[in-house]
Backbone as JSON, one array per atom type, in Angstrom:
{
  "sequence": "XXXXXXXXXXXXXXXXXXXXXXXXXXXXXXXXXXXXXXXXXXXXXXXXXXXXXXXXXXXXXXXXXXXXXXXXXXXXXXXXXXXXXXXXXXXXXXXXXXXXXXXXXXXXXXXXXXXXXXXXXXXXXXXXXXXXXXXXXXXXXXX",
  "N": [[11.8, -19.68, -6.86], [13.67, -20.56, -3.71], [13.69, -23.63, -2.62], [14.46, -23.85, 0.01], [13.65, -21.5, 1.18], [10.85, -21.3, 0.88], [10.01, -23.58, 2.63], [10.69, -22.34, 5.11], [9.2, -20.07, 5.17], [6.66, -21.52, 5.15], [7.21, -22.89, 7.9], [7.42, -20.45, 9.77], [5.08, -19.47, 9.49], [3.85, -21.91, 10.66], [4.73, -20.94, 13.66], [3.49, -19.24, 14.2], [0.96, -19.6, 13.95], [0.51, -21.78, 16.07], [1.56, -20.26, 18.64], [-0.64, -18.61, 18.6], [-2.54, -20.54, 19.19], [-1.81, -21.31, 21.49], [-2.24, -19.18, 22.93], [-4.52, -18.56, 23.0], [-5.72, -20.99, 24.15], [-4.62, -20.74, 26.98], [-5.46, -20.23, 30.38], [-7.36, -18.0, 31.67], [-6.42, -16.3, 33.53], [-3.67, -16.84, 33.44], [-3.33, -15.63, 31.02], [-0.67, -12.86, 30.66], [-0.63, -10.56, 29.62], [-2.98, -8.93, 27.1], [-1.94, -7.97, 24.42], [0.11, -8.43, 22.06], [1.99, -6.82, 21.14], [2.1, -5.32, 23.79], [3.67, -6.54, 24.99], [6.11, -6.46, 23.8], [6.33, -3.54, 23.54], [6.82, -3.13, 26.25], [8.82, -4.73, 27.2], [11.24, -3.6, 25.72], [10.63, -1.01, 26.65], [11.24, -1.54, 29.49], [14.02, -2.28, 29.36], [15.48, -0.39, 28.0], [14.69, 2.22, 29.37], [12.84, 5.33, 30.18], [11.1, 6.36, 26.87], [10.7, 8.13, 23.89], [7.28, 8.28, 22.3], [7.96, 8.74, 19.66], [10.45, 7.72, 19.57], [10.12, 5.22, 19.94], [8.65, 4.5, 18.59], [10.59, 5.0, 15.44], [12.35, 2.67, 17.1], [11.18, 0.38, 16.24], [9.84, 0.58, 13.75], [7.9, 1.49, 12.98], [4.86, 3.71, 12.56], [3.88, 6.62, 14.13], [1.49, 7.13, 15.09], [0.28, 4.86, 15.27], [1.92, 3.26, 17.39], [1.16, 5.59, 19.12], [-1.6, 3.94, 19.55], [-1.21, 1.95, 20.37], [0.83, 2.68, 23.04], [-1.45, 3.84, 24.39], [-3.15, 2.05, 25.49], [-1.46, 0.95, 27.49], [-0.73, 2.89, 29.35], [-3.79, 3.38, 30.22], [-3.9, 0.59, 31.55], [-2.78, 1.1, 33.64], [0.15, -0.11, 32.9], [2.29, 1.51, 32.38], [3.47, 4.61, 32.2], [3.57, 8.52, 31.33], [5.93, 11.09, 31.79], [8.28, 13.81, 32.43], [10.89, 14.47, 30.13], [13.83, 13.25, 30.86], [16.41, 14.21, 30.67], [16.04, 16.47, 30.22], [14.73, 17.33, 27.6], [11.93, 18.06, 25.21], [9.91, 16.61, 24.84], [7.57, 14.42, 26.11], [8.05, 11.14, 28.09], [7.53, 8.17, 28.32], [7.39, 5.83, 30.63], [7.75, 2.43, 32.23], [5.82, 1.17, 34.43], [5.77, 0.06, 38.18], [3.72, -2.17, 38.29], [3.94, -2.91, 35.52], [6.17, -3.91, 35.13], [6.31, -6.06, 36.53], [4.19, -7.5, 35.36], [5.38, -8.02, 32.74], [7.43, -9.33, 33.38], [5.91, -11.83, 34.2], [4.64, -12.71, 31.9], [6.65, -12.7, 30.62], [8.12, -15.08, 31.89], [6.1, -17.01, 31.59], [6.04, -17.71, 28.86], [8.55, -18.53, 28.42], [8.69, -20.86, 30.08], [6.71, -22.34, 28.57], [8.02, -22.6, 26.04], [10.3, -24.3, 26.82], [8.73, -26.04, 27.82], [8.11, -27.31, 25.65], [10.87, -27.44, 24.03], [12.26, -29.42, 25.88], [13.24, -31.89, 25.02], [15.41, -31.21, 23.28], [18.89, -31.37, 22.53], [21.92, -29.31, 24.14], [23.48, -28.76, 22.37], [21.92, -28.52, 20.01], [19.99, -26.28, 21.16], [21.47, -24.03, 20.98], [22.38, -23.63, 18.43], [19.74, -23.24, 17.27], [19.18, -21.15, 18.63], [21.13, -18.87, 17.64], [20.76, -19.36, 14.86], [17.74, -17.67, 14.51], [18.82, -15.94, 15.95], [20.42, -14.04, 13.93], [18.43, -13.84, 12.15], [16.81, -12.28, 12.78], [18.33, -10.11, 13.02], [19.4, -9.79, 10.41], [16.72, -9.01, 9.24], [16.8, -6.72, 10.85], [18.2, -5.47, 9.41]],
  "CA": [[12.11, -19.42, -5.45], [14.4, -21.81, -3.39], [12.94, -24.36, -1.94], [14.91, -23.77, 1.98], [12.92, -20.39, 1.48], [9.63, -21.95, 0.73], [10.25, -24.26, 3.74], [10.82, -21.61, 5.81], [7.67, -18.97, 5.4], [5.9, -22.78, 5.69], [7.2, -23.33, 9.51], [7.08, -19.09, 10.21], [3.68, -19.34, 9.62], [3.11, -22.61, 11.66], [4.91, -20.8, 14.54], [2.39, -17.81, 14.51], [-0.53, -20.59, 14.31], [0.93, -22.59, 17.45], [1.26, -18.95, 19.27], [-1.83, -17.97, 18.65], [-3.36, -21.42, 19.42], [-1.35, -21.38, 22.87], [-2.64, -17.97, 23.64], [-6.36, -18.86, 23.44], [-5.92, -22.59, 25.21], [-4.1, -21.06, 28.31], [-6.73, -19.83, 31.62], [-7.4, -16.31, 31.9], [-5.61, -15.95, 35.11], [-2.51, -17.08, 33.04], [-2.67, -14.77, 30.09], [-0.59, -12.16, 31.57], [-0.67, -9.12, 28.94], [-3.75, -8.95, 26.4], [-1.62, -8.25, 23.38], [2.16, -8.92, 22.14], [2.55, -5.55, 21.11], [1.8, -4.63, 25.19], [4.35, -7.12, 26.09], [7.5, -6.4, 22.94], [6.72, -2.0, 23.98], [7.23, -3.18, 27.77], [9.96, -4.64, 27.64], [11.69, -2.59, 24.89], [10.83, 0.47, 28.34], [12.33, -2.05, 30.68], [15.57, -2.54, 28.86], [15.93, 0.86, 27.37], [14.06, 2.96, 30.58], [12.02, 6.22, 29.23], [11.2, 6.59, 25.41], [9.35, 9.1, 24.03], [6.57, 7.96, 21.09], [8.91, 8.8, 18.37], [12.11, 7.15, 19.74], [9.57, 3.44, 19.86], [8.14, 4.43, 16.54], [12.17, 4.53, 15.29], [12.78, 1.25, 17.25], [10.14, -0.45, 15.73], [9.89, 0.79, 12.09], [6.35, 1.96, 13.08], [4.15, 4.79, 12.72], [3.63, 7.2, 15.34], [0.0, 6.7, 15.2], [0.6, 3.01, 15.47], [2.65, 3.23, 18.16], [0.38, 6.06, 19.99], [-2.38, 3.84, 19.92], [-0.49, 0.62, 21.65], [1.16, 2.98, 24.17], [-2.16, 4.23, 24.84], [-3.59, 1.14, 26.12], [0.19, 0.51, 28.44], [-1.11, 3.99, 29.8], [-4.85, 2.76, 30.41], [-4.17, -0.42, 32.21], [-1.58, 1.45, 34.37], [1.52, -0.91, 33.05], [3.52, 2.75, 31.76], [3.64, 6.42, 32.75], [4.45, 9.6, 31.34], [7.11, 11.45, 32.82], [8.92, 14.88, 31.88], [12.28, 13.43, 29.77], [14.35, 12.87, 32.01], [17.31, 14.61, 30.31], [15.38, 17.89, 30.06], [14.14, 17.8, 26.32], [10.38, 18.99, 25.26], [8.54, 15.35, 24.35], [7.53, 13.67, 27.7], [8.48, 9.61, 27.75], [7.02, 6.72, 28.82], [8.73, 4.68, 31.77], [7.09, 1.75, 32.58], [6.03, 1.29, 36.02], [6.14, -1.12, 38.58], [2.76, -3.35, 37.63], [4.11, -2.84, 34.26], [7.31, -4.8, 35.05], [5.31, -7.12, 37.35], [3.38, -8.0, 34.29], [6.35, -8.33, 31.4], [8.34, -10.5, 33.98], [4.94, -12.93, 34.24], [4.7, -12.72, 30.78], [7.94, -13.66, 30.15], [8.16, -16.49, 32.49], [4.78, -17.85, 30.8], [6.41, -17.73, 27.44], [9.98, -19.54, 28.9], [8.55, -21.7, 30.3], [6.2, -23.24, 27.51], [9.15, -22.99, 25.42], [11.19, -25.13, 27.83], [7.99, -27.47, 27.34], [7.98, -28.0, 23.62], [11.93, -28.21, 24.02], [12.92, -30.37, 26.32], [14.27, -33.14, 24.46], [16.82, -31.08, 22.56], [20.19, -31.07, 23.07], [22.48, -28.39, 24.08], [23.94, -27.84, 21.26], [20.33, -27.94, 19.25], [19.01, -25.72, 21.3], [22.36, -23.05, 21.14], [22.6, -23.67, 17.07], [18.3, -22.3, 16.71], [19.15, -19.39, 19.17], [21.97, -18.34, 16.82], [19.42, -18.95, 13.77], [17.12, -17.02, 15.35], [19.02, -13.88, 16.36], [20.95, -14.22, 12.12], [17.49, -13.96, 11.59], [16.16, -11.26, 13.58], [19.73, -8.83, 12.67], [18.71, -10.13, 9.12], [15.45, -8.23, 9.51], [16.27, -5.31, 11.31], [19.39, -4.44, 8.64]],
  "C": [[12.8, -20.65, -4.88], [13.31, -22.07, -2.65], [12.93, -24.55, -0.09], [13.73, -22.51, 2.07], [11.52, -20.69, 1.87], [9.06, -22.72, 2.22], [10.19, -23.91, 5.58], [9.71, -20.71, 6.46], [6.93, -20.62, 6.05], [5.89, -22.57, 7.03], [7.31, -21.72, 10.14], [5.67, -19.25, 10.41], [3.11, -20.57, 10.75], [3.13, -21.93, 12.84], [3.49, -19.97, 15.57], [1.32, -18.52, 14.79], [-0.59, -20.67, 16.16], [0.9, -21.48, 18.51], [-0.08, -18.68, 19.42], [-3.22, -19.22, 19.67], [-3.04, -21.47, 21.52], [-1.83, -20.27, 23.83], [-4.07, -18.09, 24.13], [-6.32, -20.28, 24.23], [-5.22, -22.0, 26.57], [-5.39, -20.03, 29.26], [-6.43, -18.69, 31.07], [-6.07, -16.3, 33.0], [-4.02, -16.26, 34.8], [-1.76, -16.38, 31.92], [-2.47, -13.37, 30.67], [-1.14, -10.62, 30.67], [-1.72, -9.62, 27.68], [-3.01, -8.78, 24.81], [-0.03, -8.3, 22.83], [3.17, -7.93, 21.37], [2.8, -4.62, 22.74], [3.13, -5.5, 25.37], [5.85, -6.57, 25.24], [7.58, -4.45, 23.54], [7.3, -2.16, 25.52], [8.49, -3.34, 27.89], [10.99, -4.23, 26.67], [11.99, -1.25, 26.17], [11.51, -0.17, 29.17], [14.14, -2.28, 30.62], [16.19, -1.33, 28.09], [15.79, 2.01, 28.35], [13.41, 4.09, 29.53], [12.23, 6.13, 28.07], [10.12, 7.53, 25.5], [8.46, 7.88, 22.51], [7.39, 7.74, 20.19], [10.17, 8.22, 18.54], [11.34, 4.97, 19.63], [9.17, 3.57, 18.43], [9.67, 3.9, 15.71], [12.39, 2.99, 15.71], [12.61, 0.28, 16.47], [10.17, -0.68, 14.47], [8.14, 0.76, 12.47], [5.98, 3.38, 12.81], [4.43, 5.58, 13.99], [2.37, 6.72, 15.83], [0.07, 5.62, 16.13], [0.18, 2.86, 17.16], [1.61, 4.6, 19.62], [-1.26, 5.24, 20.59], [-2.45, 2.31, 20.51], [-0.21, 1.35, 22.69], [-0.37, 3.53, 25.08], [-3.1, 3.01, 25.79], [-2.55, 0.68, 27.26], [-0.8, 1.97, 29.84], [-2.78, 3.66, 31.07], [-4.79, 2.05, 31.23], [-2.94, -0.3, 33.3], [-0.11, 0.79, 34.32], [2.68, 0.49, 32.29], [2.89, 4.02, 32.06], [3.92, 7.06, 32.17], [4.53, 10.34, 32.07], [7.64, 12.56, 31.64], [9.87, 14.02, 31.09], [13.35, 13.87, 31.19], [16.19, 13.74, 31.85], [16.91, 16.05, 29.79], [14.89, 18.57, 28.74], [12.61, 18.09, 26.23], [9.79, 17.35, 25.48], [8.61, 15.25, 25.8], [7.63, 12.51, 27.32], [7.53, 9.53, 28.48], [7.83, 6.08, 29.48], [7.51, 3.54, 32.21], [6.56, 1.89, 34.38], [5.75, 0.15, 36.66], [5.06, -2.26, 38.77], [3.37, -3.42, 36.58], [5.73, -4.52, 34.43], [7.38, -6.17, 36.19], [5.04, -8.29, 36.15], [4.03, -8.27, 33.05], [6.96, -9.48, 32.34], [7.13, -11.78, 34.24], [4.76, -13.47, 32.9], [5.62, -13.47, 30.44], [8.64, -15.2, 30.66], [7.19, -17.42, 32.01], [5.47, -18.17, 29.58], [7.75, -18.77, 27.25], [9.46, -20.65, 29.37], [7.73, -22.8, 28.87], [7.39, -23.22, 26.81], [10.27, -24.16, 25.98], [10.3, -26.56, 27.99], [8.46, -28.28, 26.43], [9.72, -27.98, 23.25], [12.95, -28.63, 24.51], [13.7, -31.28, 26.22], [15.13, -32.37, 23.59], [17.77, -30.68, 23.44], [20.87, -29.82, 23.02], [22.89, -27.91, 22.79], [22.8, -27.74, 20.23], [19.95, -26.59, 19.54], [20.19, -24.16, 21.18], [22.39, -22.95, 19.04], [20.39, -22.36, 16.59], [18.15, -21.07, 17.41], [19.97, -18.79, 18.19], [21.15, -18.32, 15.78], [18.97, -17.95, 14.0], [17.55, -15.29, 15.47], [19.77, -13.49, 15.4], [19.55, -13.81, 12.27], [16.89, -12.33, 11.52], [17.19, -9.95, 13.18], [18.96, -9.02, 11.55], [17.59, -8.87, 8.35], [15.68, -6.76, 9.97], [17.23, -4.54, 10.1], [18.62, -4.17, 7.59]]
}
């Protein structure tokens, strides 16, 4: 195996640590969404508007199941709705609603901002070269 590869899973895996470690050290009153499947289905509905089950399952490369038993908690804690489709087909969607996009935009400002912590000292062009990584990475993955 190459050794950049090796190098790589290495600092993937720290990231997930450091995440995880950041999630349990910040207050209650600061963790906005309980899990980071509640916050990637949110705003997936905020940037796409209704889905049904099977159109996030597709997105995702998930189950239905899966995926019925994340949206079911969105549902629960009132951050998503179903709604007829909206284009007059049988499934009914999911639209988020407006705690829901309350609570992804807190989220997401919690998450920018610590990031904007831990990298401060790089330079523009650092920090424009690991977004490009990053989203190579992420195409990478979804192709």
């Amino acid at each position: 195996m190459r050794e950049e590869i090796v190098d790589i899973e290495r600092e993937l895996m720290l990231i997930g640590r450091y995440k995880e470690l950041a999630s349990s050290a910040a207050p209650a009153s600061e963790r906005r969404l309980e899990r980071g499947s509640s916050y990637i289905l949110l705003s997936r509905l905020e940037a796409e508007g209704p889905m049904s089950i099977g159109q996030l399952a597709q997105a995702f490369s998930l189950d239905t199941s899966t995926v019925n038993r994340q949206t079911a908690v969105l549902l629960r804690d009132g951050l998503a709705e179903r709604i007829p489709d909206p284009e007059g087909g049988m499934a009914r969607k999911l639209r988020i609603t407006e705690e829901g996009v309350r609570r992804v935009g807190g989220e997401r400002e919690y998450r920018i901002q610590g990031l904007a912590t831990v990298l401060k000292d790089w330079t523009p062009e650092e920090l424009a070269a690991f977004a490009r990584g990053l989203a190579h990475f992420n195409a990478s993955i979804e192709h």
